[in-house]
C-alpha positions as a Markdown table, in Angstrom:
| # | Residue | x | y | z |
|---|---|---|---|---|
| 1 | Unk | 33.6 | -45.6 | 59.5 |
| 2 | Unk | 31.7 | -48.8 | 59.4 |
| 3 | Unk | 30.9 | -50.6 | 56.3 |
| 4 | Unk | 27.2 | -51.5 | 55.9 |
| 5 | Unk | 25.9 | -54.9 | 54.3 |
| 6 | Unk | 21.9 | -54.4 | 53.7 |
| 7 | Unk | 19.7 | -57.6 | 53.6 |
| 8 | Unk | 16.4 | -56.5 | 53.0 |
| 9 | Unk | 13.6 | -59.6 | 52.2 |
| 10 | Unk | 13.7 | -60.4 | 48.6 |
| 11 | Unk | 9.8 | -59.7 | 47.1 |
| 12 | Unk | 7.9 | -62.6 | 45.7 |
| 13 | Unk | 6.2 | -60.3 | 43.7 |
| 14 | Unk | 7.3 | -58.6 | 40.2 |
| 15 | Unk | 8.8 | -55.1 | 42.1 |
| 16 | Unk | 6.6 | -52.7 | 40.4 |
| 17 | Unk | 6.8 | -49.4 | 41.8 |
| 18 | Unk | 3.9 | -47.0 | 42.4 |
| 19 | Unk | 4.0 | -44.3 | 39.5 |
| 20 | Unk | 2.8 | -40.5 | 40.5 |
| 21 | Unk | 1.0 | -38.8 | 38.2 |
| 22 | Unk | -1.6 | -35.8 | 37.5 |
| 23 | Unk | -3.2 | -35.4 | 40.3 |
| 24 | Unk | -1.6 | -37.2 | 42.3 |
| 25 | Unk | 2.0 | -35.5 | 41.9 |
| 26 | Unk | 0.0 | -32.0 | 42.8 |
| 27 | Unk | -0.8 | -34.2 | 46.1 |
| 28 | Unk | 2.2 | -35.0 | 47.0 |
| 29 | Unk | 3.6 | -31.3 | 46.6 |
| 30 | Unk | 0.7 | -30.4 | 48.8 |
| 31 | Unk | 1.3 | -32.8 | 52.0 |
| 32 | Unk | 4.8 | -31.7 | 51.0 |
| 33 | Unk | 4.4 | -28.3 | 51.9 |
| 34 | Unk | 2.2 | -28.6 | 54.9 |
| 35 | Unk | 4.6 | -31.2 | 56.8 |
| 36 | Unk | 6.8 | -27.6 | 57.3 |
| 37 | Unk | 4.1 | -25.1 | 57.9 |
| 38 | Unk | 4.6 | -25.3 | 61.9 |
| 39 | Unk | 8.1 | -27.0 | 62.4 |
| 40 | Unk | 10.6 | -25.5 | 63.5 |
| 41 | Unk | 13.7 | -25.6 | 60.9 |
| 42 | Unk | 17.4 | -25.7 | 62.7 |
| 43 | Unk | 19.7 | -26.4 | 59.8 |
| 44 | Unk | 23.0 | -28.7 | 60.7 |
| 45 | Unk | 26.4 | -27.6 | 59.3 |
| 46 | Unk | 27.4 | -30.5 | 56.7 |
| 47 | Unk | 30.7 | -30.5 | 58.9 |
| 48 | Unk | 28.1 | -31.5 | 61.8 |
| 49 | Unk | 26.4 | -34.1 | 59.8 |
| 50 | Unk | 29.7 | -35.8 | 58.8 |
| 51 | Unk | 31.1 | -36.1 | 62.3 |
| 52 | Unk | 28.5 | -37.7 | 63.5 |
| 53 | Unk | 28.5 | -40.2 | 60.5 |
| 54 | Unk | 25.3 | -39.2 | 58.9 |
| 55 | Unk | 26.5 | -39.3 | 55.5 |
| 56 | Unk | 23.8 | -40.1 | 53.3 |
| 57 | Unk | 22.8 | -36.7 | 52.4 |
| 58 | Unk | 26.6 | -36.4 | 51.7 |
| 59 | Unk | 27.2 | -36.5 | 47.4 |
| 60 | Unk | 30.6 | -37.4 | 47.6 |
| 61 | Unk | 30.7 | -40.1 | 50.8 |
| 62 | Unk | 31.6 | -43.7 | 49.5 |
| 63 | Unk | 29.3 | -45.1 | 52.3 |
| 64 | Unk | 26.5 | -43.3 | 51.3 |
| 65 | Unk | 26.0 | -45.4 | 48.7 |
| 66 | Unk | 25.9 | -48.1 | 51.4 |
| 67 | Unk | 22.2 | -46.4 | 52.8 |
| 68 | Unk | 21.1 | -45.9 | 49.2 |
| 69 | Unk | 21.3 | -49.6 | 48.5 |
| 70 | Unk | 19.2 | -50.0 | 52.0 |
| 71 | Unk | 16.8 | -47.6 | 51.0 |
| 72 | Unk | 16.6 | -49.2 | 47.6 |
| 73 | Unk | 15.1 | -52.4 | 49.0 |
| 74 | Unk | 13.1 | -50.8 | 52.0 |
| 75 | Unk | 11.2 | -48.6 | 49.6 |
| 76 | Unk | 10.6 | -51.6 | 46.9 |
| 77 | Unk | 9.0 | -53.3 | 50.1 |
| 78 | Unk | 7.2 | -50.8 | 51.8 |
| 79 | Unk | 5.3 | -50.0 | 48.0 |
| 80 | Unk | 4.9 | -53.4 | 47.4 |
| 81 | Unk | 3.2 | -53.7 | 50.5 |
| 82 | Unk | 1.5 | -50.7 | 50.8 |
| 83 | Unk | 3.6 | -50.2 | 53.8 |
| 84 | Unk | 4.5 | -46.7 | 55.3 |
| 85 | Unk | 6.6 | -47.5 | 58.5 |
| 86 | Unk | 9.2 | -49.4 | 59.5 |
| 87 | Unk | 11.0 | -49.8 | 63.2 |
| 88 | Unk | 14.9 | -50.1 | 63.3 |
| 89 | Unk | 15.6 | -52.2 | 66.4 |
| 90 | Unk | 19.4 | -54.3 | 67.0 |
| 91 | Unk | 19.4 | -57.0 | 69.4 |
| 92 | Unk | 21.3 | -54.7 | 71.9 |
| 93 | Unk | 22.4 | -51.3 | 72.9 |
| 94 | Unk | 25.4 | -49.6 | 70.7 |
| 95 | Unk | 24.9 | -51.5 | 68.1 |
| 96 | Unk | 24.0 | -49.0 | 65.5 |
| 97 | Unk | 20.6 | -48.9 | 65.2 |
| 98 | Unk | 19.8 | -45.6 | 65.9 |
| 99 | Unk | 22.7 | -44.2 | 63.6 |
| 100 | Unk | 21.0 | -46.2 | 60.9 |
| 101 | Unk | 17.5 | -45.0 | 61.5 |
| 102 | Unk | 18.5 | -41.6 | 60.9 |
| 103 | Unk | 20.7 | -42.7 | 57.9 |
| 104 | Unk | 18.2 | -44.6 | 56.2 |
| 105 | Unk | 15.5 | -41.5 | 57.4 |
| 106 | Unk | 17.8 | -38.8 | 55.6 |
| 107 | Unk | 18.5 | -41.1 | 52.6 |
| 108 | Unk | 14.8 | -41.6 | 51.9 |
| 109 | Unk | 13.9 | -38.1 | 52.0 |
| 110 | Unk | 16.7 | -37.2 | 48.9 |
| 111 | Unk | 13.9 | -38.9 | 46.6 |
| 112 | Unk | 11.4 | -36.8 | 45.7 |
| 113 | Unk | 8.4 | -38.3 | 46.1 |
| 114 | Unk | 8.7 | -39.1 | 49.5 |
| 115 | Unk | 8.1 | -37.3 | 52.9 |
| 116 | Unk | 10.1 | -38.4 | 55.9 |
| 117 | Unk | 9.7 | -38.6 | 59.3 |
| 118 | Unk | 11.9 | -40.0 | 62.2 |
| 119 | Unk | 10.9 | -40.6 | 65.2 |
| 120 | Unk | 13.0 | -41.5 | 68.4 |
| 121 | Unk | 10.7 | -44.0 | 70.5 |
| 122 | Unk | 13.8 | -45.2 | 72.5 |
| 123 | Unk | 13.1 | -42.8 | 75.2 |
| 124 | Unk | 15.6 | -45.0 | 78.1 |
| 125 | Unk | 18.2 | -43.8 | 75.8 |
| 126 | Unk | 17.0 | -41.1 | 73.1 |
| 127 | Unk | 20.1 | -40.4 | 70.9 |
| 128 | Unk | 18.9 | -38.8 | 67.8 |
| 129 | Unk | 18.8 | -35.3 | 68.7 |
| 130 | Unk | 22.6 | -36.3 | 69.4 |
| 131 | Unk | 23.0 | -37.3 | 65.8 |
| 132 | Unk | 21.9 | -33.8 | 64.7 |
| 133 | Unk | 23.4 | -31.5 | 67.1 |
| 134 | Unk | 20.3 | -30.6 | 68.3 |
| 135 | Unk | 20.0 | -28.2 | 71.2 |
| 136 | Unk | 16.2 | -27.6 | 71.7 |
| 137 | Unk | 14.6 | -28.3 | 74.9 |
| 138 | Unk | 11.6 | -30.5 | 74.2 |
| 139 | Unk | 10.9 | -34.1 | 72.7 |
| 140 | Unk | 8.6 | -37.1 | 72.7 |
| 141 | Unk | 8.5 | -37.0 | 76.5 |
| 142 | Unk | 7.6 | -33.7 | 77.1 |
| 143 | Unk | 4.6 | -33.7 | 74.8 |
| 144 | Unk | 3.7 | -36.9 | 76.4 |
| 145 | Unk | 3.7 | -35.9 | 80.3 |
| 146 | Unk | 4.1 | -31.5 | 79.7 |
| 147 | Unk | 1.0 | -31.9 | 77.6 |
| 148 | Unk | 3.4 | -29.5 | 75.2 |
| 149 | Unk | 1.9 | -29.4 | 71.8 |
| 150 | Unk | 3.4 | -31.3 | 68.9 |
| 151 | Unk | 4.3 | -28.6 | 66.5 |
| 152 | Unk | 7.0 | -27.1 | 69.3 |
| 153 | Unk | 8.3 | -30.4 | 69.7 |
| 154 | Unk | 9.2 | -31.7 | 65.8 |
| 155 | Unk | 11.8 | -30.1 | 64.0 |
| 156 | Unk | 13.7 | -30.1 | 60.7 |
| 157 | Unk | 17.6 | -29.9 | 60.4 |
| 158 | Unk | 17.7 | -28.2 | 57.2 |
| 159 | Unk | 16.8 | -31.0 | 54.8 |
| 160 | Unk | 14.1 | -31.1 | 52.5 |
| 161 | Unk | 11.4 | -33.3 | 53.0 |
| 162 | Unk | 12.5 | -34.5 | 56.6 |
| 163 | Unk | 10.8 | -33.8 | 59.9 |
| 164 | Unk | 12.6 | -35.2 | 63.6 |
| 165 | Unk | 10.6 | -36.0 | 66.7 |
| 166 | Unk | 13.3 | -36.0 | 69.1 |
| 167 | Unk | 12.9 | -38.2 | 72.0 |
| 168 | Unk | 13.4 | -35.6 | 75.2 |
| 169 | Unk | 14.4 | -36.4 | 78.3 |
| 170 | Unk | 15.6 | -40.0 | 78.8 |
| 171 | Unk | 13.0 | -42.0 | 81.4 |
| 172 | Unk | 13.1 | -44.9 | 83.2 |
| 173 | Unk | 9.3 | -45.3 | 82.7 |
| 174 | Unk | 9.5 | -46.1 | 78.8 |
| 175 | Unk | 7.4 | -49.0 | 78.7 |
| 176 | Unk | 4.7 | -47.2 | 80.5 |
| 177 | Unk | 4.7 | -44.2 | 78.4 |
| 178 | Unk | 5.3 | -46.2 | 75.0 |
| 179 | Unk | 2.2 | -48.0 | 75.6 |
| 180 | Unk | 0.1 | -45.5 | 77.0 |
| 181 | Unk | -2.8 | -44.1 | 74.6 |
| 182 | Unk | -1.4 | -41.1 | 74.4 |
| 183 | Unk | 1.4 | -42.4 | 72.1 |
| 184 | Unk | -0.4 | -44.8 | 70.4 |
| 185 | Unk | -2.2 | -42.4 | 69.2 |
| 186 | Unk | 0.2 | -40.2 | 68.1 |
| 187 | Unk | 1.5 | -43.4 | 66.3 |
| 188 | Unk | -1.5 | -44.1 | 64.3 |
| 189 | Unk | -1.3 | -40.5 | 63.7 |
| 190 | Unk | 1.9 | -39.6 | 62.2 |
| 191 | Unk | 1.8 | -42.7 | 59.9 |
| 192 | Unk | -1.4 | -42.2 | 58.3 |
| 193 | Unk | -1.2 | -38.5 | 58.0 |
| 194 | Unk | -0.1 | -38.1 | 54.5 |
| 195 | Unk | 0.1 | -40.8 | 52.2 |
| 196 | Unk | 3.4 | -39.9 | 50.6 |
| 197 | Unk | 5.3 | -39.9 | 54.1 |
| 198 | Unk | 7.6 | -42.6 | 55.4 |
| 199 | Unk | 7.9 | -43.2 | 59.0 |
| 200 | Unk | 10.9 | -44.2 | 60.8 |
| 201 | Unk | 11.2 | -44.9 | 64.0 |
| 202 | Unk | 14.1 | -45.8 | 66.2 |
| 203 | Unk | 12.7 | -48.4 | 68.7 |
| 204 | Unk | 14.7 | -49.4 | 71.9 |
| 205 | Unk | 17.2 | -52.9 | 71.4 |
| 206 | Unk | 14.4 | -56.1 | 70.9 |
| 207 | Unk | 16.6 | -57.8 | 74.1 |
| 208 | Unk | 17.1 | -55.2 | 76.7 |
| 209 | Unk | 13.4 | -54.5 | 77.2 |
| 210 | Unk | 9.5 | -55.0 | 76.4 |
| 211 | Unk | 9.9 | -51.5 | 74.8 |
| 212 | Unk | 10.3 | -52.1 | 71.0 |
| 213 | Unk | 7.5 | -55.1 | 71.1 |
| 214 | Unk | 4.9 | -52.9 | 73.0 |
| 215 | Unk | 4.9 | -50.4 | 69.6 |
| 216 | Unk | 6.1 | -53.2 | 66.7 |
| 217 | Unk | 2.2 | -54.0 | 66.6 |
| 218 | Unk | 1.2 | -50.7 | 65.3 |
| 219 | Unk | 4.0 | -50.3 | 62.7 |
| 220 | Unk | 4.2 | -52.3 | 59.1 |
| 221 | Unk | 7.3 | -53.6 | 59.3 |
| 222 | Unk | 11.1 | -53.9 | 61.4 |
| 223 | Unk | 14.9 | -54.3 | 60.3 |
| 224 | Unk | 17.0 | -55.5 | 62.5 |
| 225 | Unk | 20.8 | -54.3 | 62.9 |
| 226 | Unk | 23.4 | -56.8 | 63.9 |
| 227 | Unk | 26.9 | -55.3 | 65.3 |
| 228 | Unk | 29.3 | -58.0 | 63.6 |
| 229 | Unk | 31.4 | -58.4 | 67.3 |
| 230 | Unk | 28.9 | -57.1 | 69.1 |
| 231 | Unk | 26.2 | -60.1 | 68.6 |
| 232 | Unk | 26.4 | -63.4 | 69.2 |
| 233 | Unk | 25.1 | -66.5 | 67.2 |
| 234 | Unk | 22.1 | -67.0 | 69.7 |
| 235 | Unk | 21.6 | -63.4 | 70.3 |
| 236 | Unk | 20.6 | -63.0 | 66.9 |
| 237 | Unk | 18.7 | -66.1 | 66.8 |
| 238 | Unk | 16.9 | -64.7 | 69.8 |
| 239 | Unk | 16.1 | -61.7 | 68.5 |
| 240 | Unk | 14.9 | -63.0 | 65.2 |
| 241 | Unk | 12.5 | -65.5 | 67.1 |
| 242 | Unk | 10.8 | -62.6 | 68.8 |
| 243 | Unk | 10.0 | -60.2 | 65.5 |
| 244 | Unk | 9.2 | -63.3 | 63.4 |
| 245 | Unk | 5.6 | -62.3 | 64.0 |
| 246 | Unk | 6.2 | -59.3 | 62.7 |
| 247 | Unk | 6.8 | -57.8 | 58.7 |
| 248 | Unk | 10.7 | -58.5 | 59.2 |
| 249 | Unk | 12.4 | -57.1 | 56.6 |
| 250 | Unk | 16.1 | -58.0 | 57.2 |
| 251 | Unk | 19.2 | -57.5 | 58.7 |
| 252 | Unk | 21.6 | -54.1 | 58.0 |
| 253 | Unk | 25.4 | -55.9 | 59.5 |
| 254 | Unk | 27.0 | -53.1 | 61.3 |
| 255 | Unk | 30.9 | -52.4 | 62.2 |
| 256 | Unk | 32.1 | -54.9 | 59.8 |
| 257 | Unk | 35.7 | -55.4 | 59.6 |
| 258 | Unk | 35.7 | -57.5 | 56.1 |
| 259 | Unk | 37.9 | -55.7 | 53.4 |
| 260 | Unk | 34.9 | -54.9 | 50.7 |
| 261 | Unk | 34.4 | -51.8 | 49.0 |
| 262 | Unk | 31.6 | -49.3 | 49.5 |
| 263 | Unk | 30.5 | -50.6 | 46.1 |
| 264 | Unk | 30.6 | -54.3 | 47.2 |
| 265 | Unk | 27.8 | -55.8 | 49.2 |
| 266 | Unk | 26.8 | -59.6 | 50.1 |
| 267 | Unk | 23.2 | -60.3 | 50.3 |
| 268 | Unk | 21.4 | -62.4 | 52.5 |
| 269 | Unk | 17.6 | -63.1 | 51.9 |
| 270 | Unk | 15.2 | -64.7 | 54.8 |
C-alpha cells in the first residue's frame, strides 16, 4: 500500500471556514437530495473498495488518514477561495493520480456538508470505473458522441453524498472531444450546479498530452501527484512550469518507500 505525503499550498489568509446555518443547512439537505433523484446507485462491496486501495471510506485503514489530511488542506483552500473544483493530474501515466482522485473524491464526501462529484476526463485511459468495479455500459464518451443523456450515464457506488461520471470507452480522439463545446459545457455545468458540491476530476498526465491543459482553464484549481521512482527531477520541474498559470495547490508524493507511519507526514509548501 503506498504511503501518501500531502502538500497542499499553505493559505496566507487566517483559514476561516464557511459556517452553515438556518437556511442555509436546509440548502444544503436540499441539493443533497436532488444530486440522487436520477442516478443510478450500484453499491461496491467494502471487500471491493479495499482491493482496489480505495480506503478512505474505510474506519479502520491506517492510510486513510493519509487522504483525510489531503482533504483537510484541499477543502481549507477551495473555501478560502471560494473554489469548487480541483483537477488531479501526475506528470505521467501510472503514477497514481487517478487512485487519488477517487480517494480524495470519497474522502470529501464523509463530511457532511459537502456533495461530491468525480469525474473521469482522462478518456485515452479512463480508469475509474475500474476503481469501483463498475460494470455499466455507458460513460463520458457515450453521452458525448451517443448523444445518451446524463442521468443514464452518472452513477453512485453506495456512498452518501458521491456521484461518478465514468469515463466510457477509451478514445484516441481525447483532445478533440475534451475541448469540444459539448464538454465544456457540461464542465461549467456540473461545477456550478449546487453550491455545496465539490468537483473532482481526474485529468489525463500534464506530459503525455495537450489533454489536461485544454480543461485546467475551466476548473479553480490542480494538485499534482509525483510517483517517488517514477519522476524525475526535471519531470517535475516540467510539469510544475506548465500549471504554474494555474491555482496549483500542491504536490500528493505517491509510492513512497521512506519508513514513516500513517500518522507521520513531511510537508512541503510552494
Amino acid at each position: 500500500m503506498e504511503f501518501l505525503r500531502d502538500a497542499v499550498n499553505k493559505s496566507s489568509t487566517s483559514g476561516k471556514t464557511d459556517k452553515i446555518r438556518g437556511s442555509r443547512r436546509h440548502k444544503v439537505i436540499d441539493e443533497l437530495q436532488i444530486e440522487y433523484s436520477q442516478t443510478s446507485v450500484v453499491k461496491v462491496p467494502e471487500e471491493k473498495l479495499l482491493a482496489h486501495r480505495l480506503v478512505a471510506g474505510l474506519e479502520r485503514d491506517e492510510y486513510a488518514d493519509s487522504y483525510r489530511m489531503l482533504r483537510a488542506g484541499v477543502l481549507r483552500k477551495l473555501n478560502q477561495n471560494g473554489w469548487t473544483s480541483v483537477g488531479i493530474t501526475s506528470t505521467g501515466p501510472g503514477q497514481g493520480k487517478s487512485l487519488t482522485a477517487a480517494n480524495l473524491a470519497i474522502s470529501i464526501a464523509q463530511k457532511v456538508n459537502h456533495s461530491v462529484m468525480l469525474v473521469d476526463y482522462d478518456l485515452r485511459r479512463p480508469s475509474i470505473r475500474k476503481l469501483f468495479d463498475y460494470k455499466g455500459p455507458m460513460g463520458l464518451t457515450h453521452y458525448i458522441t451517443k448523444q445518451v443523456p446524463l442521468e443514464d450515464v452518472l452513477f453512485n457506488p453506495g456512498i452518501d453524498r458521491l456521484v461518478v461520471l465514468p469515463g466510457g470507452k477509451p478514445t484516441s480522439r481525447s483532445s478533440e472531444l475534451l475541448s469540444s463545446p459539448k464538454v465544456l459545457q457540461l464542465t461549467r455545468e456540473v461545477i456550478s450546479r449546487y453550491s455545496s458540491r465539490i468537483v473532482v476530476f481526474d485529468l489525463p498526465p500534464v506530459l503525455a498530452t495537450d489533454d489536461a491543459l485544454t480543461i485546467l482553464p475551466h476548473l479553480d484549481s490542480v494538485l499534482m501527484v509525483v510517483e517517488e521512482s517514477g519522476s524525475n527531477r526535471e519531470e517535475v520541474k516540467r510539469a510544475r512550469d506548465l500549471l504554474s498559470e494555474y491555482n496549483l495547490l500542491g504536490t500528493v508524493l505517491n509510492k513512497s518507500r521512506d519508513k514513516h507511519s500513517a500518522y507521520s507526514y513531511k510537508t512541503k509548501y510552494y
